[in-house]
C-alpha positions as CSV (number, residue, x, y, z in Angstrom):
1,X,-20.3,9.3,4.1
2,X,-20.5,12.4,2.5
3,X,-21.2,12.9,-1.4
4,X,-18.9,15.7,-2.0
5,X,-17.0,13.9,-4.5
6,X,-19.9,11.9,-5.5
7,X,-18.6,12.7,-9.7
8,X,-15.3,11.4,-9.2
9,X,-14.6,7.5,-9.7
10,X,-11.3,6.1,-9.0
11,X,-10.3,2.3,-9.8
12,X,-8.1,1.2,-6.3
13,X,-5.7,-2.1,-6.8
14,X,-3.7,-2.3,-3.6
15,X,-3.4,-4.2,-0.6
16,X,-2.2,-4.2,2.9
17,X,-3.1,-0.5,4.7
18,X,-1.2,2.8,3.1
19,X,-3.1,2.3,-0.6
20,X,-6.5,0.7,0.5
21,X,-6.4,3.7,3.2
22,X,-6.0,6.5,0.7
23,X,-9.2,5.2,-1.6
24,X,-11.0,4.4,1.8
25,X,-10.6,8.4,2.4
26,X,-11.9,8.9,-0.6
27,X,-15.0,6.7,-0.2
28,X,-16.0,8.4,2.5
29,X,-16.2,11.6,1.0
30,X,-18.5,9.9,-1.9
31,X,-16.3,9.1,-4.3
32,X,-17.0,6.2,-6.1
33,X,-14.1,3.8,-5.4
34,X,-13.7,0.5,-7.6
35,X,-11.6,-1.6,-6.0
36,X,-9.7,-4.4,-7.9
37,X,-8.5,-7.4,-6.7
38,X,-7.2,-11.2,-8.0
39,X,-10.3,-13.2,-8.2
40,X,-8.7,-15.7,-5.5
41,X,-8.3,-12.1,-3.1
42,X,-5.5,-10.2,-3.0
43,X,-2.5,-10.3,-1.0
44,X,-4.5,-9.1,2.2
45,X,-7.4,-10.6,1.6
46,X,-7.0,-13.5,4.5
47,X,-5.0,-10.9,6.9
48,X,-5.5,-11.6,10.5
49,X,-7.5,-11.7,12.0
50,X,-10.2,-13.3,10.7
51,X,-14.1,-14.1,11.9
52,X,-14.8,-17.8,12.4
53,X,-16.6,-17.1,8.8
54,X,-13.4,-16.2,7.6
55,X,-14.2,-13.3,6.6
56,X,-10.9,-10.9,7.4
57,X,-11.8,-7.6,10.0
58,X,-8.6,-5.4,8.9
59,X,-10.2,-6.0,5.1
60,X,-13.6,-5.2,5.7
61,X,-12.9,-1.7,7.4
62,X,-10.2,-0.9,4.7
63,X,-12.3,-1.3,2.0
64,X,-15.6,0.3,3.5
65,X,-17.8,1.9,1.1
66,X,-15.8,0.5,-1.7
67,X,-16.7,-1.7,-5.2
68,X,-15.2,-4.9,-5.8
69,X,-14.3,-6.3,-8.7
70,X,-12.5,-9.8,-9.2
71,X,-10.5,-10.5,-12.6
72,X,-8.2,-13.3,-13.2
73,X,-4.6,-11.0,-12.6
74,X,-2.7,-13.8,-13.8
75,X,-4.0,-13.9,-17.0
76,X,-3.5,-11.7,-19.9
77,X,-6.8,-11.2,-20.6
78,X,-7.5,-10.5,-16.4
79,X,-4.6,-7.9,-17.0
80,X,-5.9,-6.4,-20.3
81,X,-9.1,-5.5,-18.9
82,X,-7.7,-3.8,-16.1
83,X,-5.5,-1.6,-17.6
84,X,-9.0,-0.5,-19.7
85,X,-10.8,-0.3,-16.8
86,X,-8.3,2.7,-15.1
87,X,-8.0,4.1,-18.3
88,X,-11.2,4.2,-18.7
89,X,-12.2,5.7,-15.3
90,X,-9.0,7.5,-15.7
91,X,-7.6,7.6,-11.9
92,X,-6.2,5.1,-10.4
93,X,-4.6,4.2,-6.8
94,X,-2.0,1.4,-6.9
95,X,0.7,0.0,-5.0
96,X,1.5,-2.9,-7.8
97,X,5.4,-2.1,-8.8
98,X,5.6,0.4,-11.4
99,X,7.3,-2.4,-13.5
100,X,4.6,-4.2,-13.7
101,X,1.7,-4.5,-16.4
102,X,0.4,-1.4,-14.7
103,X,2.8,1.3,-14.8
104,X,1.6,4.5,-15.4
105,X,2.8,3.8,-19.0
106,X,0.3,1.2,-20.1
107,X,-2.6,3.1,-18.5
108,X,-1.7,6.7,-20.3
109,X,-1.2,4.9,-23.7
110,X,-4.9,4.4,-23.4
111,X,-5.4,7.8,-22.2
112,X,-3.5,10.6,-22.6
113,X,-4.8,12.5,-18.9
114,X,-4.8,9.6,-17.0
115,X,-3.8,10.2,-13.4
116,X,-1.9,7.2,-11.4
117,X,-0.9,7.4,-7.9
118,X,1.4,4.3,-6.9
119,X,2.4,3.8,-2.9
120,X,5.6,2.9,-3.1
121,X,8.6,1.5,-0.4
122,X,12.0,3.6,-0.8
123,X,12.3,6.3,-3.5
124,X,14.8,3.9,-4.6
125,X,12.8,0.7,-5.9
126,X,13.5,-0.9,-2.5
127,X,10.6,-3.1,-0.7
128,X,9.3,-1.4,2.7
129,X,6.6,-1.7,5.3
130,X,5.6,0.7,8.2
131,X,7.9,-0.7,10.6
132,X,11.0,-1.1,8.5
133,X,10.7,2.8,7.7
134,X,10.1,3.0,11.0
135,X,13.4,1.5,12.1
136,X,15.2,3.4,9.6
137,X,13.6,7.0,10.8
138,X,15.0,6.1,14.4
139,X,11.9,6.6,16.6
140,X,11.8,3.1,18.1
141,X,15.2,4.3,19.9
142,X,13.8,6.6,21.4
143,X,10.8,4.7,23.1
144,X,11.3,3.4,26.4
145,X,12.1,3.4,29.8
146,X,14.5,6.3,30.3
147,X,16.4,4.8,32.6
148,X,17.3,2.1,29.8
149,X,21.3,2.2,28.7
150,X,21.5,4.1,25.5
151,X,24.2,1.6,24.5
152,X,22.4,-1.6,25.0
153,X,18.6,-0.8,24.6
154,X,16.6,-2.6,22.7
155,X,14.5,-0.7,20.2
156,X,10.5,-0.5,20.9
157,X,8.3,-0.2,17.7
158,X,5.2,1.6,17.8
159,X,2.3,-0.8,17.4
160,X,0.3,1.7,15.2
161,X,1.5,1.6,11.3
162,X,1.2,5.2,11.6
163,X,3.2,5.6,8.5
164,X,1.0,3.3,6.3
165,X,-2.3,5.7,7.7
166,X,-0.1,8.5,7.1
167,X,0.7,7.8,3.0
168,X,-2.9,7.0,2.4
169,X,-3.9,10.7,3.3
170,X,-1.4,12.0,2.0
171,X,-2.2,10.0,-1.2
172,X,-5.9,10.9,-1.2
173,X,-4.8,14.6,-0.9
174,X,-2.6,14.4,-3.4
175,X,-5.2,12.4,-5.5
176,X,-7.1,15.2,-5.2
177,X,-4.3,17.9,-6.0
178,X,-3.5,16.1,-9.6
179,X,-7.1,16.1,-10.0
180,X,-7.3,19.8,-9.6
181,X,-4.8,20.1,-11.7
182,X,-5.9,18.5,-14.3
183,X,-9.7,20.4,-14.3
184,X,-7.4,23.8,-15.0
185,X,-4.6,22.2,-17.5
186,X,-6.1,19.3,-18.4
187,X,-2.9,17.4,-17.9
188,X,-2.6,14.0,-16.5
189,X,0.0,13.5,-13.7
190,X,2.0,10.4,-12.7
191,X,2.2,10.4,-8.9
192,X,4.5,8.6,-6.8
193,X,4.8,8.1,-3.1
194,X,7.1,5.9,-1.0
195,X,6.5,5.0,2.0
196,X,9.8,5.9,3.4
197,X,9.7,9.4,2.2
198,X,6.3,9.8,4.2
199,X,8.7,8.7,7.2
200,X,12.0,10.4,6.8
201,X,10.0,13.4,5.3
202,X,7.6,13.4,8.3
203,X,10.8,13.1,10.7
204,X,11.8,16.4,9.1
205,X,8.6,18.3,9.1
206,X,8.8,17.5,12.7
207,X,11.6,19.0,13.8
208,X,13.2,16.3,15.0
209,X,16.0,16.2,12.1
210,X,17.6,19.6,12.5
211,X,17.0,19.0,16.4
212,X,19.6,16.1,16.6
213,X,21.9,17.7,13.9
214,X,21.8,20.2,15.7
215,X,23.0,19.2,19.0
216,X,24.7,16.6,17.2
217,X,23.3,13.7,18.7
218,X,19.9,11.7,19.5
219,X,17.6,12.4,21.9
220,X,17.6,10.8,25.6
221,X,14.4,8.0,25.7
222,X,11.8,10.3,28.4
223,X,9.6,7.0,29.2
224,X,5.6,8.3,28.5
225,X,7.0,12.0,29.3
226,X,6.5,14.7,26.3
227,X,9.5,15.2,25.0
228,X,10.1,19.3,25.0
229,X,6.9,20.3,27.6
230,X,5.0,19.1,30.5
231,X,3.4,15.9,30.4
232,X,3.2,12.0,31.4
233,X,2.0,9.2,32.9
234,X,0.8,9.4,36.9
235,X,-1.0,7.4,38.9
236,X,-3.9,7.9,41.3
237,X,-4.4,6.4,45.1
238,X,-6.4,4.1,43.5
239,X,-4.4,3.0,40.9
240,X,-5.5,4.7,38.4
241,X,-2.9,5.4,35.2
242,X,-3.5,8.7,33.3
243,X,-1.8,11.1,31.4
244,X,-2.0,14.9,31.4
245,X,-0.5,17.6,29.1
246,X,0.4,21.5,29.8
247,X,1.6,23.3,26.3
248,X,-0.1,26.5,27.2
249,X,-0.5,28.8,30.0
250,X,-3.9,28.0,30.8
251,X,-3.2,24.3,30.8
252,X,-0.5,24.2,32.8
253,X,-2.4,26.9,35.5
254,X,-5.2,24.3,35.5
255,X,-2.9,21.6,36.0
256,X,-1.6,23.2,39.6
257,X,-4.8,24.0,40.5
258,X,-6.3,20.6,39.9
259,X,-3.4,18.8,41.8
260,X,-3.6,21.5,44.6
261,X,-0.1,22.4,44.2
262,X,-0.1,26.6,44.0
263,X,2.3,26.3,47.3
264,X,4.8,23.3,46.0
265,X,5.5,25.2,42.9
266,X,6.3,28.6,44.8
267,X,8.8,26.6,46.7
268,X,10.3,24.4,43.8
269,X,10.4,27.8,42.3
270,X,12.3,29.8,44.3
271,X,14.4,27.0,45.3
272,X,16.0,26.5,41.0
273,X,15.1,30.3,40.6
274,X,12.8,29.5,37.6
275,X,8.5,30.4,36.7
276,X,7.4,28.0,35.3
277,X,4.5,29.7,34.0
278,X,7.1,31.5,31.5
279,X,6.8,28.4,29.3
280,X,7.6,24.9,28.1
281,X,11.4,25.4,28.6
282,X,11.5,25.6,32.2
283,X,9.2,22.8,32.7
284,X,10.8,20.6,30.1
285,X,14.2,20.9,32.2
286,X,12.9,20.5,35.6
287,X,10.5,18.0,34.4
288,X,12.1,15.5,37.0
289,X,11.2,17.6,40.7
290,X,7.7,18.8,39.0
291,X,6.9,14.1,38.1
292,X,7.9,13.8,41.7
293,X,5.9,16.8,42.6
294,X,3.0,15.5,40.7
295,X,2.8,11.7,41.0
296,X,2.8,12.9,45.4
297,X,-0.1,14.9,45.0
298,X,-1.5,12.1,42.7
299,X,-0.8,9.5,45.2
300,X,-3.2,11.5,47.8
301,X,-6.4,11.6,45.8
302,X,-8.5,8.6,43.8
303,X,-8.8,9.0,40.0
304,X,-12.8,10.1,40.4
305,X,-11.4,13.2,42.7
306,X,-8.8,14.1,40.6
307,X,-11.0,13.6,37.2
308,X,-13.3,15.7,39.0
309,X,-10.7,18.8,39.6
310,X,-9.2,18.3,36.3
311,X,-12.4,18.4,34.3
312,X,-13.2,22.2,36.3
313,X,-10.2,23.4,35.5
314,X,-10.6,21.9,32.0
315,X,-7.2,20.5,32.1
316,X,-5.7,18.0,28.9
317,X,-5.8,14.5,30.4
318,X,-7.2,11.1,29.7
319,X,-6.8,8.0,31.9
320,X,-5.5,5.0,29.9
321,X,-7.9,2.2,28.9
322,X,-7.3,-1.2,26.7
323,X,-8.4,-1.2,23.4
324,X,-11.5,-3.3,24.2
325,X,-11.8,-0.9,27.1
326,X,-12.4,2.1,24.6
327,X,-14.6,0.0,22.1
328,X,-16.9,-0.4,24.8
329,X,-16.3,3.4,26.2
330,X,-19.7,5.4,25.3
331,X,-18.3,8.6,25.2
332,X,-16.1,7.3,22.6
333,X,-17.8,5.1,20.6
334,X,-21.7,5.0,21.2
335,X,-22.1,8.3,21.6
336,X,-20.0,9.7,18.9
337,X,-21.3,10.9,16.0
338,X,-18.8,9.6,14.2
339,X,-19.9,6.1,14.4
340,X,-23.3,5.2,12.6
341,X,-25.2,1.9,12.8
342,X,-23.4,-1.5,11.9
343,X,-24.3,-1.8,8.1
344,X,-24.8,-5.3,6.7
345,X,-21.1,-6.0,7.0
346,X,-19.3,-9.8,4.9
347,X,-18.4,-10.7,8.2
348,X,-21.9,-11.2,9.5
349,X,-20.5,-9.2,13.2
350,X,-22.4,-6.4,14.1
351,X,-19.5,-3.6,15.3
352,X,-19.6,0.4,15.1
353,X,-18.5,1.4,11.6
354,X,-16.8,5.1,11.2
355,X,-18.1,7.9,9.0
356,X,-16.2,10.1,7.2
357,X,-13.4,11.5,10.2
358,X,-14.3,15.3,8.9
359,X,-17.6,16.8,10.5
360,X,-19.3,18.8,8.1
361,X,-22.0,20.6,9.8
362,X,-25.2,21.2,8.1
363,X,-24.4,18.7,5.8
364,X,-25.8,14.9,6.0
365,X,-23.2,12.6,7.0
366,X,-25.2,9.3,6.0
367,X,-24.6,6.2,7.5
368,X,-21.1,3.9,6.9
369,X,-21.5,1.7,3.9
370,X,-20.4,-1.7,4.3
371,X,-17.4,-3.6,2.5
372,X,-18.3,-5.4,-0.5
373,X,-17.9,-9.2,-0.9
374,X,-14.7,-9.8,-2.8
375,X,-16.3,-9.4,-6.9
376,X,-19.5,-7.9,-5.8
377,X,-20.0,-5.3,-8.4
378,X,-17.8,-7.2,-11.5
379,X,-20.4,-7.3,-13.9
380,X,-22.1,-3.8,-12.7
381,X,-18.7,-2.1,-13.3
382,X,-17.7,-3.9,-16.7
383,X,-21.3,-2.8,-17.8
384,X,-20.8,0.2,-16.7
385,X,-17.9,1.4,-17.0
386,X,-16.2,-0.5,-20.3
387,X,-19.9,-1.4,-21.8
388,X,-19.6,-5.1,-22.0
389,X,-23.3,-6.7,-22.6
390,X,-24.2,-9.6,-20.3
391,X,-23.2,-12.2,-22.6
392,X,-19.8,-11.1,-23.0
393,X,-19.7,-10.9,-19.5
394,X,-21.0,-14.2,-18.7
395,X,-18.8,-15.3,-21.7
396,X,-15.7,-14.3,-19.4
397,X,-17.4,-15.3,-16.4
398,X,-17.6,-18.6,-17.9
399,X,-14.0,-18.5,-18.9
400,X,-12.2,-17.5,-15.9
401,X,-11.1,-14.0,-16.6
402,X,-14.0,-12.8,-14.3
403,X,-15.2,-13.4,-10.8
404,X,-18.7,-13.2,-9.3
405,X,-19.6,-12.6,-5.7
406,X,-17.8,-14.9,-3.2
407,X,-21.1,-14.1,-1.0
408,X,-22.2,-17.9,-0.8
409,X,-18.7,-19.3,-0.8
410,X,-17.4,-21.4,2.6
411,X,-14.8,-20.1,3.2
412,X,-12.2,-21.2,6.7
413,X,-10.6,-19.2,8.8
């Protein structure tokens, strides 16, 4: 948790994982991040899975480092003091519909600079979710056995919502872009960003867009192979699964050295006239004699033998481990300074909590701040921030519009 934007406050109402990930970002750089929610919890509040507490895991890392405040959002008077409240602050991170009571609109009445960034589906209007762009963009028909039947293959989908992690930098960077923008002009900015257009646009940054326009059709599914260089899946004598990458010379020289295949390499070779030194070309194309080539050498040594070679020759490779595996992996977790001690976290579980994922050196990363409980900071933030007194807080309190900590409530998973 660093404090470089330690001046910077920025009122969050979102749910799910592209919005609460972009002020999460944010957070961890020290920005002071007010996150707003229905006083009942909002739409992810109860998403699985949940402690026996229930307390929800995916909302307690989301919302790391954050400020909770709970308001009535079915009430005008809930409404009416959010809308102050980002006006007030003046940024805001949303993905409420901008046809809702807090469109940009309503916020920038109240202030002419205000600055609104709204995760949104399709550029369209249209609802979305990770893996409905996800379908659209066409990568899940490309995962898969290669062998598979292009015609009758059923689509994979990745299990990461890489697009929803995605949008939320990309809507903390551009957070920080309208900001800038507004210390030199002093103009406010409306920002929108859909979801999709992180996919699609992403598809195209990639590559992969003119690629298949370009040869006027999709690509082949390659298995765990890297589609346009050397690399994939192999297994050790001792069954062992790992995967190993060569995009440079001096990874794919280490490679044959590790694997002790300098004279296999000469011969396949000079038998397809080819170096395949010279590149990822050749290798992509006789990628199926160099797996056979590989997975037979593989097949000869066990994993700690071939970890060992591969680490002297400081080759790309990582064996594959379950997610509980790598929880538990020290070299990973414990011993990664990204990780800091389990702060005092609503769930009552004691886990390794992230820092900020940039390493600043020479700077103090502090330790990860825990998750609020759902209407924590309400009356610190209405003081604070719209200078209500305590008895016009307690007056709302009293009347509904306002939440208070849900510390001491049962709650059941």
């Amino acid at each position: 948790m660093y404090n470089l934007l330690n001046d910077l406050s920025i009122v969050e109402v979102s749910s799910f994982v592209a919005s609460p990930t972009a002020g999460l970002y944010c957070a961890q750089l020290g920005a002071e991040v007010i996150r707003v929610d229905h006083k009942a919890g909002g739409l992810d509040y109860n998403r699985y899975m949940l402690t026996r507490e229930g307390r929800s895991l995916s909302w307690e890392n989301l919302n790391r480092a954050k400020k909770s405040v709970a308001l009535d959002l079915q009430s005008p008077e809930g409404r009416e003091l959010l809308v102050e409240l980002a006006a007030k602050v003046g940024q805001c991170i949303t993905n409420l519909p901008e046809q809702s009571f807090l469109s940009h609109a309503a916020m920038q009445a109240r202030r002419a600079d205000m600055i609104s960034l709204r995760v949104m589906g399709w550029h369209d209007g249209r609802q979305a979710m990770d893996f409905t762009v996800n379908a659209a963009a066409g990568y899940p028909l490309m995962c898969g056995p290669e062998e598979w039947d292009p015609a009758t293959a059923p689509p994979v989908n990745q299990v990461l919502p890489a697009w929803d992690f995605i949008t939320g930098a990309y809507g903390a960077f551009a957070m920080l872009a309208a900001l800038r923008h507004r210390d030199r002009t002093g103009e406010g900015s409306e920002v929108r960003l859909p979801l999709g257009d992180v996919a699609i646009g992403t598809m195209a940054n990639a590559g992969l867009m003119a690629e298949v326009l370009y040869r006027g059709g999709d690509r082949e599914r390659l298995g765990n192979a890297i589609w346009g260089a050397f690399g994939r899946d192999f297994r050790s004598r001792d069954g062992v699964r790992f995967m190993v990458a060569a995009l440079t010379p001096k990874q794919w020289s280490g490679l044959v050295k590790a694997f002790g295949l300098q004279d296999g390499i000469a011969a396949l070779e000079a038998q397809h006239g080819v170096r395949f030194a010279d590149g990822d070309t050749p290798r992509f194309q006789h990628r199926a004699a160099l797996f056979d080539l590989f997975q037979r050498a593989a097949e000869t040594m066990d994993y700690a033998t071939l970890e060992a070679r591969m680490t002297a020759e400081t080759c790309t490779f990582e064996r594959y481990r379950t997610a509980y595996e790598a929880a538990n992996d020290a070299q990973l977790v414990a011993n990664n300074p990204l990780f800091g001690p389990a702060p005092a976290n609503p769930s009552r579980f004691d886990y390794p909590a992230t820092r900020s994922f940039a390493n600043l050196p020479g700077r103090e990363a502090g330790n990860p701040a825990p998750a609020p409980y759902l209407g924590e900071h309400s009356e610190e933030v209405l003081a604070d921030k719209l200078g209500l007194s305590s008895g016009a807080i307690g007056k709302l309190v009293d009347a509904g519009t306002v939440a208070l900590s849900d510390q001491h409530t049962t709650r059941s998973p």
